[in-house]
C-alpha positions as CSV (number, residue, x, y, z in Angstrom):
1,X,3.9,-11.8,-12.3
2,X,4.7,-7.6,-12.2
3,X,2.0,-5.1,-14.0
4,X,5.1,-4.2,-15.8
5,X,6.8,-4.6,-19.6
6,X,10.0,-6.7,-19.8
7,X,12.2,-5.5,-22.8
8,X,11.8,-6.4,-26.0
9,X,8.2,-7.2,-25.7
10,X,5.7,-5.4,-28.3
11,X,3.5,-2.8,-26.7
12,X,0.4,-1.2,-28.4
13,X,0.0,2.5,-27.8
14,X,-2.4,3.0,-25.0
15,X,-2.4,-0.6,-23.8
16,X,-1.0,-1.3,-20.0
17,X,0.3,-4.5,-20.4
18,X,0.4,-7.2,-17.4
19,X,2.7,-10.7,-17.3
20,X,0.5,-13.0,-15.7
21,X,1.7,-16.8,-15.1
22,X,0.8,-19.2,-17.9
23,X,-0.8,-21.2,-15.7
24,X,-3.5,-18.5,-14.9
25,X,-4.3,-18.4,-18.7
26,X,-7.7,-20.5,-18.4
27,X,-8.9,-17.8,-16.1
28,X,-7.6,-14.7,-17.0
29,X,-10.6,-14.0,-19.4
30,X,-13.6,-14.5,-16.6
31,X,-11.1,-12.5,-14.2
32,X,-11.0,-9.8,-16.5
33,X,-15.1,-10.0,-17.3
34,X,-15.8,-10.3,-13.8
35,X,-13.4,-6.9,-12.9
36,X,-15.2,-4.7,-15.4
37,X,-18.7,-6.3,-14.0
38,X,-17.6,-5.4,-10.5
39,X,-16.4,-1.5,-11.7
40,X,-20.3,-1.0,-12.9
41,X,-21.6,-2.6,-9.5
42,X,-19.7,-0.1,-7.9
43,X,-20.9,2.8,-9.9
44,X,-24.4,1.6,-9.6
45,X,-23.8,1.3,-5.8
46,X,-22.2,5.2,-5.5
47,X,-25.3,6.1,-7.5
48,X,-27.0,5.1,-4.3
49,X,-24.6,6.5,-2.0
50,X,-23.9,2.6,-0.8
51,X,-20.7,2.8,0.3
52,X,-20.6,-0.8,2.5
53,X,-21.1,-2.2,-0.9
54,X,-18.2,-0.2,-2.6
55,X,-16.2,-1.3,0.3
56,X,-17.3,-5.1,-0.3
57,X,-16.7,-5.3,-3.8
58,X,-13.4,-3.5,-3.9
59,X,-12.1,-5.3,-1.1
60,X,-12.6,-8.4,-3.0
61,X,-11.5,-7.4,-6.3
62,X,-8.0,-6.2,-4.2
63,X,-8.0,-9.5,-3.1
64,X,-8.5,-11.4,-6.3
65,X,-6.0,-9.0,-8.3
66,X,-3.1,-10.1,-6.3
67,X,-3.8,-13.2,-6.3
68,X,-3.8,-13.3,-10.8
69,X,-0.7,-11.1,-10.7
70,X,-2.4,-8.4,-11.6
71,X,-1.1,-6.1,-8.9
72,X,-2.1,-2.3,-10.1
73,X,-5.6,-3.5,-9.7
74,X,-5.7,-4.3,-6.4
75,X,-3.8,-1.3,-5.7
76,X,-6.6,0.4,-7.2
77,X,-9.2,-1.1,-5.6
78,X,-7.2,-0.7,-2.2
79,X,-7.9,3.2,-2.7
80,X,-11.2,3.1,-3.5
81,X,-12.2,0.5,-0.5
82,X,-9.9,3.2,2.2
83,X,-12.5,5.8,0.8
84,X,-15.8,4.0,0.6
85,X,-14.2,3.1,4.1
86,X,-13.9,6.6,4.7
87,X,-17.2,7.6,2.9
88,X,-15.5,9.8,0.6
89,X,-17.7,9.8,-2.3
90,X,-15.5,12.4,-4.2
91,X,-12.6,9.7,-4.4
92,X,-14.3,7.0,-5.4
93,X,-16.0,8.8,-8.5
94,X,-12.9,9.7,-9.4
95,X,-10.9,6.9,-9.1
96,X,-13.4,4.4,-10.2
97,X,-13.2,5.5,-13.9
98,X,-9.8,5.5,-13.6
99,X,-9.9,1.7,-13.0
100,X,-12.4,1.1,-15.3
101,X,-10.7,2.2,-18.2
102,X,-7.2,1.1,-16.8
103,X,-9.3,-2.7,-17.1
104,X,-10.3,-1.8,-20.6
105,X,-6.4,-1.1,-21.6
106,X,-4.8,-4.0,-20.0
107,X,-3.2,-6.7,-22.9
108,X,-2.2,-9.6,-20.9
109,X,0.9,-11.6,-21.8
110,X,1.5,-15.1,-20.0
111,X,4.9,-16.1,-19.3
């Protein structure tokens, strides 16, 4: 369960590809739906300057990322919740994109 690729396996140019367990693969695609929901929620809430619910929502999604394997996510969100915890607006507009579209490039292969 590593964010990684194993050798031999196929990768498309610009995709990040993640080895999730097989027995995850049921829920894999609300995981990923409910990630990319969670990105915009955050957006919305900078928009306001709401960083308790930055904080909230990435805390969770760090949370729920390592538990599904996928491990780069919660890293991810573990910035942006230490700098909505912070209030550090400038980081979190410029790591949530970065998140987003990591989300967007992720090909998921269950092992």
């Amino acid at each position: 369960m590593a964010d990684n690729d194993s050798a031999g396996s196929p990768v498309l140019p610009g995709k990040e590809v993640v080895h999730v367990d097989s027995s995850f693969e049921p829920l894999v695609p609300k995981f990923m739906v409910n990630r990319k929901k969670e990105v915009i929620v955050m957006q919305e809430a900078m928009a306001a300057q709401d960083f308790e619910t930055v904080r909230k929502v990435s805390h969770g999604m760090k949370g729920a990322g390592g538990s599904y394997g996928f491990d780069r996510v919660s890293e991810m969100a573990a910035v942006i919740e230490q700098a909505a915890k912070a209030t550090d607006a400038a980081v979190i507009q410029r790591e949530l994109p970065i998140l987003g579209a990591y989300l967007e490039r992720i090909e998921v292969v269950y092992d």
